[in-house]
C-alpha positions as CSV (number, residue, x, y, z in Angstrom):
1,X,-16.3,41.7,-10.9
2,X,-18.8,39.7,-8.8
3,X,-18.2,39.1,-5.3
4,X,-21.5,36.6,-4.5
5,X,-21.3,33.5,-5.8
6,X,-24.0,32.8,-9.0
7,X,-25.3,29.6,-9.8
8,X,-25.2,28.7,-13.8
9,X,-25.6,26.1,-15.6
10,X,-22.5,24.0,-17.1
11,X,-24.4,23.6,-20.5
12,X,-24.1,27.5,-21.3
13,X,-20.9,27.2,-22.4
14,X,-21.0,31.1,-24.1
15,X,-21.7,31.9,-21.1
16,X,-18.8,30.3,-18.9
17,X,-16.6,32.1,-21.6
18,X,-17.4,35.3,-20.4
19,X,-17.8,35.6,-17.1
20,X,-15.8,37.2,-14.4
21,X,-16.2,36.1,-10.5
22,X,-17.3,33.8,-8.0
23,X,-19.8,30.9,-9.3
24,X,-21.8,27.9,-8.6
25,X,-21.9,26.2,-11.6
26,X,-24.9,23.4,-11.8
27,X,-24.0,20.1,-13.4
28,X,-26.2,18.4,-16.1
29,X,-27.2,15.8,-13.7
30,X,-28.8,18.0,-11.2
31,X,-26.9,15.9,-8.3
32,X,-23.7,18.1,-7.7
33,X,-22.1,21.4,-8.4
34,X,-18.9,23.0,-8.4
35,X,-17.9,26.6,-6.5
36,X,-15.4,28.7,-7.3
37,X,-13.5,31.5,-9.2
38,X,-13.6,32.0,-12.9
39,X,-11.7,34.5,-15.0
40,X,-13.1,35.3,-18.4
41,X,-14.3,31.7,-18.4
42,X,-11.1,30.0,-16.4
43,X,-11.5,28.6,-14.3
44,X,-8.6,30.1,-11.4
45,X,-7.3,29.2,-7.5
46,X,-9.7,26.6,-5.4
47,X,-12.4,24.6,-6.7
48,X,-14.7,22.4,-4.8
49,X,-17.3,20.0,-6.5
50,X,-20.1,19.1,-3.9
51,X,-23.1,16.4,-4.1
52,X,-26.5,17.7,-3.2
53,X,-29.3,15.7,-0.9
54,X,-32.2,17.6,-1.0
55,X,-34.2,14.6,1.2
56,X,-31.2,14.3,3.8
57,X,-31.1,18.2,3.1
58,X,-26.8,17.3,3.2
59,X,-24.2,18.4,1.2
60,X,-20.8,16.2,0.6
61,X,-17.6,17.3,-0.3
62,X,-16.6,15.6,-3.8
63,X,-13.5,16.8,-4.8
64,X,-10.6,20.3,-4.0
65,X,-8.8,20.8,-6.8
66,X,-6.5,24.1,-7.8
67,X,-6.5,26.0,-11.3
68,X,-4.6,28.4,-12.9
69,X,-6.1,29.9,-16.1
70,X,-8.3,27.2,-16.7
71,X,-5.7,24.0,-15.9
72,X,-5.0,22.1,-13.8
73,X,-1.9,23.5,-11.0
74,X,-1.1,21.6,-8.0
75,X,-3.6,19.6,-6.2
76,X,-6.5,17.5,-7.1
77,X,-7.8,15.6,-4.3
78,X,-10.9,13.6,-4.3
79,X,-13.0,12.6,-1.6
80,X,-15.4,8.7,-0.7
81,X,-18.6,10.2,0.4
82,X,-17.8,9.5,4.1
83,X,-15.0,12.4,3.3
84,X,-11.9,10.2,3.6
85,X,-9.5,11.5,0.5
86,X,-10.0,9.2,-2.6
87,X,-6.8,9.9,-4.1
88,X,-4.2,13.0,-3.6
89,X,-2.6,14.0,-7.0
90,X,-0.3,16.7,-8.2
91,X,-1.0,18.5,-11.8
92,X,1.3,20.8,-13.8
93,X,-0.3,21.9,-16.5
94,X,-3.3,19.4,-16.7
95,X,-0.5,16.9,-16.6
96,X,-0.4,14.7,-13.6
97,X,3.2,14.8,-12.5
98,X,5.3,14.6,-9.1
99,X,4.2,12.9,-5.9
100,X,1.0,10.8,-5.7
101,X,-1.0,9.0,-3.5
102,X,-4.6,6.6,-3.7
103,X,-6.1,5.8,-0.3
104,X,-8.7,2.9,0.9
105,X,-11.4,3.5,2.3
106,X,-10.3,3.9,5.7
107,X,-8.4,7.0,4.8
108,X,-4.8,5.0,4.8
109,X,-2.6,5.5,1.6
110,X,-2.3,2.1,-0.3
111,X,-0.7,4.0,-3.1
112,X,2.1,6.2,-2.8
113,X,4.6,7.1,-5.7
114,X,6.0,9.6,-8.3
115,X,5.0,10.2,-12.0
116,X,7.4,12.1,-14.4
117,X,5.7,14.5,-17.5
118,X,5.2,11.5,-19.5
119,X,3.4,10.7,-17.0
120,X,5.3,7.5,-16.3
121,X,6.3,5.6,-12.4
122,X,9.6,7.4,-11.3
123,X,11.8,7.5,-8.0
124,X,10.1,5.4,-5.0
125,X,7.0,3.4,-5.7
126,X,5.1,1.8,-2.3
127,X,2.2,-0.1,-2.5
128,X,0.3,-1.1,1.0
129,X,-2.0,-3.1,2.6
130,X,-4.9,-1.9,4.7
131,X,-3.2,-3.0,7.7
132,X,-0.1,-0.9,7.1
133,X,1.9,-3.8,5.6
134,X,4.4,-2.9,2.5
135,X,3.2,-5.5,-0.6
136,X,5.6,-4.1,-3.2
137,X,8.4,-1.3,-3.0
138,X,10.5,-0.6,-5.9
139,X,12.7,2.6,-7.3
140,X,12.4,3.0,-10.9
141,X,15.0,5.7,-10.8
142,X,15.1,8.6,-13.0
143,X,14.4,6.5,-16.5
144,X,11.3,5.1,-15.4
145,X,12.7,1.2,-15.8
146,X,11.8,-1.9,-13.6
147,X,9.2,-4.1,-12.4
148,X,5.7,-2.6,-11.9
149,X,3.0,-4.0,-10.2
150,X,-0.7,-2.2,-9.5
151,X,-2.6,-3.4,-6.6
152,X,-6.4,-2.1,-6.0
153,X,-6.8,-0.7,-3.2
154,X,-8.0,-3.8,-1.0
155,X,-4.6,-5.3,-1.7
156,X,-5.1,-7.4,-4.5
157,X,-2.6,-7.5,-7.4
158,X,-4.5,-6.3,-10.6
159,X,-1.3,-5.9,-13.2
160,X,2.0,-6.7,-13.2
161,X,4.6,-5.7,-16.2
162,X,8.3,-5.0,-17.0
163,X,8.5,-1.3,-18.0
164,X,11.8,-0.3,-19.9
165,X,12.5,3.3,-19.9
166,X,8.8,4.3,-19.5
167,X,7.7,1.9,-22.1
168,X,5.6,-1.6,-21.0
169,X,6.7,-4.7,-22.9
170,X,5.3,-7.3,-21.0
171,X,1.9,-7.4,-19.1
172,X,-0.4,-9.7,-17.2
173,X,-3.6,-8.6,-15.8
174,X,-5.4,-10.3,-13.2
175,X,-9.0,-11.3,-11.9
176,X,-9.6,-11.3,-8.4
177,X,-12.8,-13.1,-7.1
178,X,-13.5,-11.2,-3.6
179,X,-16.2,-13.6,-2.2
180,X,-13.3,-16.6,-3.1
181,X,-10.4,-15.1,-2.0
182,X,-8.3,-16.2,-5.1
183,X,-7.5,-14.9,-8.5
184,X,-9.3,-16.9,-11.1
185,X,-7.6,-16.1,-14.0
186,X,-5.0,-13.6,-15.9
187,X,-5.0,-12.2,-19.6
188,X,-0.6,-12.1,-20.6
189,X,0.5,-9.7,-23.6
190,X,3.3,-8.5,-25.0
191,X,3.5,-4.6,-26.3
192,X,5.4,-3.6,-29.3
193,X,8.2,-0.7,-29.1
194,X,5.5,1.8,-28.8
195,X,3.6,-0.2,-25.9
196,X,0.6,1.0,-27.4
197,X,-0.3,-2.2,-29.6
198,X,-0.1,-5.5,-28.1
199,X,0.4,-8.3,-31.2
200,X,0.2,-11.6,-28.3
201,X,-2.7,-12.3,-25.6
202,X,-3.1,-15.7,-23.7
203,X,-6.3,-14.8,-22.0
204,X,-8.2,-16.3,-19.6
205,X,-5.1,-18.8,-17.9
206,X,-6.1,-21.1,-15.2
207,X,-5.4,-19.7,-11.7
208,X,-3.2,-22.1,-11.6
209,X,-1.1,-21.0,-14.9
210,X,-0.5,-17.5,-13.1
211,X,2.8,-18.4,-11.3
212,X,4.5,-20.1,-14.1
213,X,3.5,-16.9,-16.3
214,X,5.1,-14.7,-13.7
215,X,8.5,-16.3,-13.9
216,X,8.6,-16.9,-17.2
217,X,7.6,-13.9,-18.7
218,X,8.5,-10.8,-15.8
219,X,11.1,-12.7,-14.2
220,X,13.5,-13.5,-16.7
């Protein structure tokens, strides 16, 4: 068992499968790397991915995340280059599942809710402003059923929808122009049983089309 840490490439994939220690393993791109603990290929416990500057001579923290034999187990948290967390998830199993949160830029959660092994909202779901505010707070309970809506993480509404036991049947997604300060337009579908396959779109309503959609379609 190696106790230094080895730099390999990620491209030698017979490789990875083998080995047995502590590694640095180069990505493609040349411009970050991860560190951490393989067994027989697996990656296992905490893994950081890092950017490299060789001008600045700098390195940033990327991304912490935890494995167990090779998945995914407990936290994934991802960093903006100024090292404010990105977004704080929970994995079982590769699977993201139990309590989330995304964060703007300033380091302040915008995001905070629960996902189930389906991977679907359950429980309390917040979404915040930058300045603390609450925009949207709902409890879709155990069966994963009400009204979601996603903001981005400057506080603009991207998609609204009526989910139904984990299942989206109605959906509007929206375009936010920044420099304007309004939505321009909005795409509404409806989802079959499986909400996989969508057989209606209006796309591209007016901006002005967007609140009549609302309370026709969600609000019903």
């Amino acid at each position: 068992m190696l106790t230094d840490t080895v730099t390999i490439n990620i491209e030698d994939s017979l490789t990875l499968s083998k080995l047995t220690g502590y590694y640095k393993i180069a990505r493609v791109d040349g411009g970050s790397f991860e560190t951490g603990f393989l067994w027989y290929g697996n990656k296992t416990g905490l893994w950081k991915t890092l950017s490299s500057d060789s001008i600045n001579e700098t390195i940033t923290l990327l991304s912490l995340a935890s494995y167990d034999n090779g998945k995914l187990n407990g936290r994934l948290i991802d960093f903006y280059d100024d090292s404010y967390p990105y977004d704080d998830f929970y994995y079982k199993n590769n699977v993201k599942v139990g309590f989330q949160r995304e964060f703007g830029d300033s380091g302040k959660p915008v995001l905070i809710y629960e996902t189930n092994e389906e991977q679907n909202f359950i429980n309390d779901y917040y979404a915040i402003s930058l300045n603390g505010d609450t925009l949207y707070h709902t409890n879709f309970g155990k069966e994963a059923t009400g009204l979601v809506k996603r903001y981005n993480r400057w506080g603009a509404l991207e998609r609204e929808g009526n989910m139904v036991k984990g299942k989206m049947d109605t959906v509007i997604d929206y375009w936010f122009d920044i420099p304007a300060g309004e939505y321009t337009s909005a795409t509404f579908s409806i989802y079959t049983d499986s909400s996989s396959q969508c057989f209606r779109v209006d796309s591209n309503l007016h901006v002005k089309d967007i609140e009549s959609y609302r309370r026709a379609k969600l609000l019903r």
